[in-house]
Structures are given as structure tokens and as C-alpha cells.
N, C-alpha and C positions, 0 to 999 in steps of 0.2 A: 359369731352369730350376728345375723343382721337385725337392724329394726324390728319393734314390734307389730305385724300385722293383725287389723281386726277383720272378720268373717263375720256377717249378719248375714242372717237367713229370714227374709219377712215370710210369715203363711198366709192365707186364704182368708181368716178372719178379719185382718188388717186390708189385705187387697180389696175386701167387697165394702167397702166405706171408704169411699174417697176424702172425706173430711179427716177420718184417721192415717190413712196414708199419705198424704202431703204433710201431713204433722211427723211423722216418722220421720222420712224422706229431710223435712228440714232438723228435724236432730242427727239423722245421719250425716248432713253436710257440715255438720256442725266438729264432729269428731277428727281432732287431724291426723297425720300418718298417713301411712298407707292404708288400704280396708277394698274390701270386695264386696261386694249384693250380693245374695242369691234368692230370687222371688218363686214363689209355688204360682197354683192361677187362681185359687179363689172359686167362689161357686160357680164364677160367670161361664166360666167352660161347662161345666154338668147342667145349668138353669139350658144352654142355646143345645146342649145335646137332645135335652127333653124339647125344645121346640121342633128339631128335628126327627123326634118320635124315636130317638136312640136311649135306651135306658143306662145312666150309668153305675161302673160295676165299681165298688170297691173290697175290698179285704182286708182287714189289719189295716187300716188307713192307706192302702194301695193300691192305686187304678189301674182296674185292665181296661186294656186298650187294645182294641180292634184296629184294623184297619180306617173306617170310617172316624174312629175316635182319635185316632192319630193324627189325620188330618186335620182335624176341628180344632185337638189342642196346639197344633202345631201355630195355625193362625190364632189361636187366642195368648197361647203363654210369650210366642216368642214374636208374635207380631203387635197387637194390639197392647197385654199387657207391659211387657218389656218396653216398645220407644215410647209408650208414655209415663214410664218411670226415666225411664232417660231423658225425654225431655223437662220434665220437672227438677231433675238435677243438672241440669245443664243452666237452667232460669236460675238454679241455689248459689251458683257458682264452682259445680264441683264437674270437672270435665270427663263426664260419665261416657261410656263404651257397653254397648249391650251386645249382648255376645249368645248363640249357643253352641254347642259344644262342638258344632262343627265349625261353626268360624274359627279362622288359624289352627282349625283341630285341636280347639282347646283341649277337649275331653272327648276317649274315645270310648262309648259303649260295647257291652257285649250280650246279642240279644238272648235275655232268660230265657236257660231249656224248661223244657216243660215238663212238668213231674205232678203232685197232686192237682196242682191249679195252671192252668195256662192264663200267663198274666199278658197275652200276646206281643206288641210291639214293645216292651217295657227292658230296658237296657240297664244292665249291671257292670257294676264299675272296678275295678280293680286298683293297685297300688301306681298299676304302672300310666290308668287312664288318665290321667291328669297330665298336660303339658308344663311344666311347671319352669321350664325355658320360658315358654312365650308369657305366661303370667307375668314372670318378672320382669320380662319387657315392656306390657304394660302398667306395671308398677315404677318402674323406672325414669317412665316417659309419665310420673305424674298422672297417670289416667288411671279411673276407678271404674271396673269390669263391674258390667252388672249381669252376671247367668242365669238364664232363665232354664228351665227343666228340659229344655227338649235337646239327646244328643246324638250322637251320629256312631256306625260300627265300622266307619271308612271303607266301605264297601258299596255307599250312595242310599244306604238307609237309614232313614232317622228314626230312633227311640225315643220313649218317655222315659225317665227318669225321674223317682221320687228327689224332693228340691232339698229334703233332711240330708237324704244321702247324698248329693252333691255339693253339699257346705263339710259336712265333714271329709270328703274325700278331697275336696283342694286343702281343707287346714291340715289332714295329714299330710298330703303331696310338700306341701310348704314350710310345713314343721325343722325340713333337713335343711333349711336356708333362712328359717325366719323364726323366732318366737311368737305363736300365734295361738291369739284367742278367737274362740268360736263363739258366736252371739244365737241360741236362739229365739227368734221375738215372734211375739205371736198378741193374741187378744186377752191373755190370763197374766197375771205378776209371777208367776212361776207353775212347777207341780203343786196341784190343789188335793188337800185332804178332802176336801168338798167342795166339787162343781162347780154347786151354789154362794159357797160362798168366800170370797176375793182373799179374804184375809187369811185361811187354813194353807196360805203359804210354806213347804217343804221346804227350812233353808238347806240341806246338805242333805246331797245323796249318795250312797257309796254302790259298788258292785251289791252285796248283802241287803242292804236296804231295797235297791231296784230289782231284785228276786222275790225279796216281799209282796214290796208294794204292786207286782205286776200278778202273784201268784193270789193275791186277794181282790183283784179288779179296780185296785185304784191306779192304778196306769192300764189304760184299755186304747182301744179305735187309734187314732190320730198320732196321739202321745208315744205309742208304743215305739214306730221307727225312729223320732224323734231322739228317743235316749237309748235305743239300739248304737245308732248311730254316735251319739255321744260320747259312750262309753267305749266305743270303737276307736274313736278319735284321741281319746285319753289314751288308750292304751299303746299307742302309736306317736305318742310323742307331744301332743297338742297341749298346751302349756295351761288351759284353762279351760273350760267348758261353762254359760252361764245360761240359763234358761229363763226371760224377761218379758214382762208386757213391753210393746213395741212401743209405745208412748210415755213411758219411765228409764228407758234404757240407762239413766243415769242414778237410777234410784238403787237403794239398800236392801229393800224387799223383792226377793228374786231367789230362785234355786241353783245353786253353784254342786257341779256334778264332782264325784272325785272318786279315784278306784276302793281306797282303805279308811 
């Protein structure tokens, strides 16, 4: 087994506050080893769709995406949001690489068929999409990939892709070559008993537990693919799963996911 790699996944809460995102940004440069980004886009994408008069759609925390949405996000996640996370880490010292999924064919999509909901250009992943050759070559060469959501079916279409589901599908892809922990950070210190309030911190959660807690409404909207995916990644080999406010990621108080 090689080194251990970390996986952070920042969300949308931390992206739309630039004073908390350059605070992440610089703990994340802070961590050494090897370690991957993977960024969502934050509100800014849905506020510039509503200026366009595009209403956007979501489900269970999952955007459909039109055609017109596609395009929008394509320039906000993988243009604007992405090289100014790169550049921010490049001023920290950490020689960052922003990537989506079609670059070096990182990650190859497979566009959702359609069945109750058409989630239109929205790409599903599999065990096999992840290149996990070229990762490690940029792991090797010392560079920290930063992914940003939008990926490709190699057939010259680009997909959305939820950003949960593309941190846990490279820590599984990686898991065969690396011991890897999965970081998710977001604007809360972990899974909340209440919303409201910071401290109803869930330290541990099991498969049984996340049946509960989902069948009573206290994992709803956003959360939900978040610890899909988690629990996904656990079961696939991923050495750790931790669910963290992106401004403590060094802290005690936080949800640590586990199957039993």
C-alpha cells in the first residue's frame, strides 16, 4: 500500500463567501501528503441562471440541467470558479492543477437515462470512470488536481456531475493503490440533530443509524447524496469517511461515517 491520500470536497456554502474560502484554501495548503480538491459551484451558478430568466431545478440536492444550464455551469464551475481556486493555491504555495473530467480524461461520464425524472445533461459515474493512471501521475509529479463538477461521456459531451459524487468515486478509484481518506467540508461541523443549532453534532454514524436518521427527515435536500455517497465509498474500500466544517477541518467536533 502506498501513502496516505486526502480527498476534500468543498460545497457551495463555503464557495459563496470568499473570506471563508481563502481561509479553507489556506488550511488546505497547509496539510501535506499527497490530497485532491473537488469543488461544487455554490449559489453563483443558480443567482446568474435567475438573471438569465432560467429557473433552476433541483431534486434531492440534484441539478437538472438543460442544455442552456449546462452551458452556464460549465463557465461558472469549471471556468471562473475552478482557476480562481487554482490561483489562490498556487499564491499558498501548493502547485495546484484544475482539471475537469475531461481534461487527460480524468473522469469519464455516462449520460443519466431517463426514467421518473429527467435530470437532463447530468453524468453518472461508474467504478471504471475514474482514470486513476493519470491521477497518479499527477500525484507523483507533486501536483494537487483540483476537480471541479463538470465531465465528459468521451463522445465530445460534457456532463454535470454532482461534486459528492465525484470525491467519493476518485477515493474509491484510489482506495486500490492508496489508503484514502475522504474529507467532506462544507458550512456545518458535521451531521446536525438540529439545523439550528452548531453543536447537535452527530459523532458517528453507521449504515442503521443513516436509515434512521434519513427515514425521520433529519438527513433531507443536500445531505442526502452527500452520505449516499459516503457510505458508498466505505463500502468500497475507503479507509475513512469524515463529514467537517471547512474552517475546523483540524478539529474534534465532526461526523466520522462507518458501516457497523
Amino acid at each position: 500500500m502506498n501513502s496516505v491520500v486526502k480527498i476534500f470536497k468543498i460545497g457551495g456554502g463555503i464557495i459563496d463567501h470568499e473570506a471563508e474560502l481563502q481561509e479553507f484554501l489556506r488550511l488546505f495548503s497547509g496539510i501535506s501528503g499527497p490530497k485532491i480538491l473537488v469543488h461544487g459551484g455554490g449559489k453563483g451558478a443558480s443567482e446568474m441562471l435567475r438573471q438569465l430568466g432560467i429557473a433552476p431545478r433541483m431534486v434531492n440536492g440534484r441539478r437538472i440541467t438543460d442544455a442552456a444550464t449546462l452551458d452556464l455551469v460549465t463557465m461558472f464551475y469549471a471556468g471562473k470558479t475552478n482557476k480562481q481556486i487554482v490561483a489562490t493555491l498556487q499564491k499558498l504555495g501548493i502547485n495546484a492543477l484544475g482539471l475537469t473530467g475531461a481534461d487527460g480524461n480524468v473522469i469519464q461520464a455516462v449520460k443519466r437515462p431517463v426514467r421518473e425524472i429527467d435530470y437532463g445533461f447530468v453524468g453518472d459515474l461508474s467504478e471504471a470512470s475514474v482514470n486513476t493512471h493519470m491521477l497518479h501521475q499527477f500525484l507523483a509529479l507533486g501536483l494537487t488536481p483540483v476537480l471541479c463538477p463538470i465531465n465528459h461521456d468521451g463522445q465530445g459531451q460534457l456532463l454535470n456531475t454532482n461534486a459528492d459524487t465525484i470525491a467519493a468515486s476518485v477515493a474509491k478509484a484510489l482506495c486500490k493503490q492508496y489508503e484514502v481518506e475522504l474529507h467532506f467540508c462544507f458550512e456545518k461541523r458535521g451531521v446536525l440533530t438540529d439545523i439550528s443549532d452548531e453543536t447537535s453534532v452527530i459523532p458517528k454514524i453507521n449504515l442503521a443509524d443513516y436509515a434512521l436518521l434519513k427515514e425521520s427527515g433529519v438527513i433531507a435536500d443536500g445531505m442526502l447524496p452527500k452520505l449516499e455517497n459516503a457510505f458508498d465509498a466505505l463500502q468500497f474500500g475507503v479507509e475513512k469517511v469524515i463529514i467537517e466544517h471547512a474552517l475546523y477541518i483540524d478539529d474534534t467536533l465532526h461526523t466520522t461515517l462507518c458501516l457497523t
